[in-house]
C-alpha distance (Angstrom), angle and dihedral (degrees) to the residues before:
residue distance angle dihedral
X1 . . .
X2 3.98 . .
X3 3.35 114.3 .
X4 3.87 128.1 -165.8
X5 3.41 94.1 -138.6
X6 3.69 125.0 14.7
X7 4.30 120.8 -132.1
X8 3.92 86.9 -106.7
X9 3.67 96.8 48.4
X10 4.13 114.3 116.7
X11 3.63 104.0 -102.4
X12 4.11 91.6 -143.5
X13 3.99 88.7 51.7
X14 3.56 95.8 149.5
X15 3.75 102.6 49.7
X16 3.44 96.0 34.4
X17 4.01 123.4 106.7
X18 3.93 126.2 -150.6
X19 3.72 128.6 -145.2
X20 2.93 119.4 -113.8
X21 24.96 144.4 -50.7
X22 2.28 156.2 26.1
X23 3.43 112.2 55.2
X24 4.04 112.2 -156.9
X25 4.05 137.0 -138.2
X26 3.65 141.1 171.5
X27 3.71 79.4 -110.2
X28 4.03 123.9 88.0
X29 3.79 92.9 -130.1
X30 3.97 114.8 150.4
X31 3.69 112.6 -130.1
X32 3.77 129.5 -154.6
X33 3.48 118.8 -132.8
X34 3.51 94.2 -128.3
X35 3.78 99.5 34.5
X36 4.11 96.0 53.2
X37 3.90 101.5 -178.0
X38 3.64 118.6 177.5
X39 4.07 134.2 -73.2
X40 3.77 134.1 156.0
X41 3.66 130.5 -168.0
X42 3.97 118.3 -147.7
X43 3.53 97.4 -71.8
X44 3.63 102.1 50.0
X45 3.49 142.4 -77.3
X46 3.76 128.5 -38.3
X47 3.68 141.2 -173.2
X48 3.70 130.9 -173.9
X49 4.00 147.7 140.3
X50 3.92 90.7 60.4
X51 4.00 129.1 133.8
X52 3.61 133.9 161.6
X53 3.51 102.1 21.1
X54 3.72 149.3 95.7
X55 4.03 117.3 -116.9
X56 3.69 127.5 -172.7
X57 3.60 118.2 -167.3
X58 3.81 129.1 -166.4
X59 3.57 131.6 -138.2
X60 4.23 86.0 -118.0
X61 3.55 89.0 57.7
X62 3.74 95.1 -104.0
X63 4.16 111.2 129.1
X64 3.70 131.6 -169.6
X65 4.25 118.1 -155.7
X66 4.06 117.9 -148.7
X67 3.93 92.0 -7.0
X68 4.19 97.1 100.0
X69 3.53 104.8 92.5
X70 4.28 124.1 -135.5
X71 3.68 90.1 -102.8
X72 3.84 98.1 65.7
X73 3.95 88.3 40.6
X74 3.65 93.0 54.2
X75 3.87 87.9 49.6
X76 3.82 98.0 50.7
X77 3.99 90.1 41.0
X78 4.07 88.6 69.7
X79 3.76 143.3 57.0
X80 4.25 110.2 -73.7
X81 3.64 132.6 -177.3
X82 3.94 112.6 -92.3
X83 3.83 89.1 -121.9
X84 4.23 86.8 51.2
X85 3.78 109.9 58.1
X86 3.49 90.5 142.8
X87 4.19 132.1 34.7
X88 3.45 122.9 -99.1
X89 3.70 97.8 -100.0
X90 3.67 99.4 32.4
X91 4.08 112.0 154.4
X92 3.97 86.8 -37.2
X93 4.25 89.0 158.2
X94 4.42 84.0 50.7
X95 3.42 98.3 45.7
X96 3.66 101.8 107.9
X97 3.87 87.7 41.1
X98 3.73 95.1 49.3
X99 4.20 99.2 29.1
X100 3.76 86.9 -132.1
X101 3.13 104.0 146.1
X102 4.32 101.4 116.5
X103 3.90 132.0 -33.3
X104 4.16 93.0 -85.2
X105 4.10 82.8 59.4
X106 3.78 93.3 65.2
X107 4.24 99.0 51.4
X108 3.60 86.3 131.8
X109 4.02 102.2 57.8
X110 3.64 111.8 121.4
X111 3.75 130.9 -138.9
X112 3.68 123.3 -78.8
X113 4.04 152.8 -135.4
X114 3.30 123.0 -164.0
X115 3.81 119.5 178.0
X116 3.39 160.1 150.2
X117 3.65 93.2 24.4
X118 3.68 128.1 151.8
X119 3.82 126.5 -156.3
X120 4.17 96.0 -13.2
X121 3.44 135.3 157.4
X122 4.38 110.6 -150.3
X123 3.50 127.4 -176.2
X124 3.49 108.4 -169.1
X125 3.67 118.9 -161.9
X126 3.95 123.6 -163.6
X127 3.69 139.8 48.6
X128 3.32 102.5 -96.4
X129 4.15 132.1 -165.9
X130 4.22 85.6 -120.2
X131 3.83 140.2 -23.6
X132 3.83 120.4 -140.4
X133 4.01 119.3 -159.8
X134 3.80 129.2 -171.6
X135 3.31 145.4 174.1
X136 3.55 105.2 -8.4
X137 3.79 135.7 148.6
X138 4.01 137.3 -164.8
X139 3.36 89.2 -0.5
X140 3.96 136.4 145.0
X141 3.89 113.7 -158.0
X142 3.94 113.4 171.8
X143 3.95 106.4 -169.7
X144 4.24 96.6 -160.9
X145 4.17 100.9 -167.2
X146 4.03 114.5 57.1
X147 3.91 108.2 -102.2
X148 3.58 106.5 -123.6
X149 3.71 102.3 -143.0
X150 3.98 130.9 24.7
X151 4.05 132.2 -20.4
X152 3.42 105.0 -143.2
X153 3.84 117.9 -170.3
X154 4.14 131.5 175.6
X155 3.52 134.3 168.4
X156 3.65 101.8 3.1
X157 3.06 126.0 146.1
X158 4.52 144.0 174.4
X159 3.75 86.4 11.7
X160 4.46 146.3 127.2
X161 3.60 117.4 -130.9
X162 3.69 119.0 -176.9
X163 3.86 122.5 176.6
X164 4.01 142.2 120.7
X165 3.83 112.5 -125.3
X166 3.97 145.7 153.1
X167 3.86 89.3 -105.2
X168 3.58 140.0 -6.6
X169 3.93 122.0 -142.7
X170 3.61 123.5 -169.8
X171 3.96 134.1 -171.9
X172 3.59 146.2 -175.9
X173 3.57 83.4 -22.0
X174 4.06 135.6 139.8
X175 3.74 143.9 -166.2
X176 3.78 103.0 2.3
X177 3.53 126.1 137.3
X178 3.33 126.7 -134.3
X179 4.06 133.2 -148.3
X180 3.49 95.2 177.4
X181 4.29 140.4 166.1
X182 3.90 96.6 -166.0
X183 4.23 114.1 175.8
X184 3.78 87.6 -160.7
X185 3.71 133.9 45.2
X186 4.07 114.2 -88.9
X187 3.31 118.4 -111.2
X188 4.08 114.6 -147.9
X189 3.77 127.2 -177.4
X190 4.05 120.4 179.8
X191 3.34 101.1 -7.3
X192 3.87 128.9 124.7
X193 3.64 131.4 -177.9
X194 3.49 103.4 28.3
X195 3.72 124.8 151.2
X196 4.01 114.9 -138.2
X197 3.83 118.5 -172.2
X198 3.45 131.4 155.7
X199 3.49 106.4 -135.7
X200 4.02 110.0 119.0
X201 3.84 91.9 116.5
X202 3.58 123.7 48.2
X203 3.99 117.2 -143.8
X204 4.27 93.0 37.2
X205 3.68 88.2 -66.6
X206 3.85 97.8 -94.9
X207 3.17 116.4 -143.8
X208 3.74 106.3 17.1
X209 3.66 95.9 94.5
X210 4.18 122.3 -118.7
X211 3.82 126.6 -21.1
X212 3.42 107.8 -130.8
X213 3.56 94.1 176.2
X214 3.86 88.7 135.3
C-alpha cells in the first residue's frame, strides 16, 4: 500500500537538516571509462558505475564529464524563476549541438537511470516522461526541466536531489534532501532522515499549480 509517509520517516521532515559508466545504447559502441559518451537502450537513457566526477547530460543524449563549470552548478543548486531554468548565457556557442535552447526544445528526451554512483555531480537537462534513481551515495544531482511523469528513488542515501515532477517516490532510502515542486503528494516507504522542501522555483512558482511536495 503507498503510504505518504512511511513509520520510519522523521516526523519534523521539513525543518529538519542532514549532515552531510557506463552509459548504455541500442548501439555496440565501446566506452571509456573516463571518456563516458552517450548510449541508450530502448527504454531510455541510463548512466551508472560513476564516482568522483561531474556529468552533464543533454536533452539529445549527448553528456559531457568535469567540463560544467561551478558557476552553472551553483545556479541550478537554488530556487529559479519558472521562465529561467537555465542562465542567461548558458552553452549559447552549443546550442544547436545540444538543442538547449528552453524546456519545449527538448520534447524528445527520453527517460532515465541513473545509478550506482558514488560522490557525482548530474545536471540533467530535458523534460523527460520519468527519471529513475538507485543506489547512490554523497551525491548532488540537480534535474533543471520538470520531469513530466514519476521520480522514482531507491537506495539512496547522504545525498541532494532537486527537481519538479508529477510525483515523487522514495524507497529504502536515507539522508537526502530534497528541493522539490511535486503536483501530487510523495509517497515514502523506509526511509528516515530525509529533508523535504519545496523550493525548486523561486517566487511560489506561479503558474505551475500546488506543491505538494509534503
Amino acid at each position: 500500500e503507498n503510504k505518504r509517509g512511511g513509520e520510519n520517516a522523521s516526523s519534523d521532515l521539513q525543518s529538519s537538516k542532514i549532515d552531510g559508466g557506463d552509459i548504455h545504447k541500442e548501439t555496440s559502441a565501446v566506452v571509456e571509462d573516463d571518456q563516458a559518451t552517450e548510449t541508450f537502450n530502448h527504454d531510455g537513457g541510463v548512466l551508472e558505475n560513476k564516482r568522483d566526477c561531474i556529468i552533464e547530460i543533454f536533452p539529445d543524449g549527448n553528456i559531457q564529464v568535469n567540463e560544467a563549470t561551478q558557476s552553472q552548478i551553483q545556479y541550478y543548486s537554488l530556487p529559479r524563476r519558472i521562465d529561467s531554468f537555465h542562465p542567461p548565457t548558458f552553452n549559447k556557442s552549443d546550442t544547436l549541438q545540444h538543442d538547449m535552447t528552453s524546456s519545449s526544445s527538448s520534447g524528445s528526451s527520453m527517460s532515465y537511470l541513473l545509478q550506482n554512483l558514488t560522490n557525482v555531480t548530474i545536471l540533467l537537462h530535458g523534460s523527460r516522461p520519468t527519471l529513475h534513481i538507485k543506489n547512490i551515495h554523497n551525491c548532488h544531482i540537480y534535474v533543471t526541466e520538470p520531469t513530466l511523469g514519476p521520480v522514482h528513488l531507491t537506495n539512496c542515501h547522504s545525498s541532494e536531489i532537486r527537481c519538479s515532477c508529477y510525483q515523487l517516490r522514495t524507497h529504502d532510502s536515507s539522508q537526502v534532501k530534497f528541493g522539490v515542486w511535486v503536483r501530487s503528494g510523495p509517497i515514502i516507504e523506509n526511509c528516515k532522515e530525509m529533508v523535504f522542501e519545496g523550493d525548486y522555483y523561486s517566487g511560489g512558482g506561479s503558474g505551475v499549480g500546488k506543491n505538494m511536495y509534503w
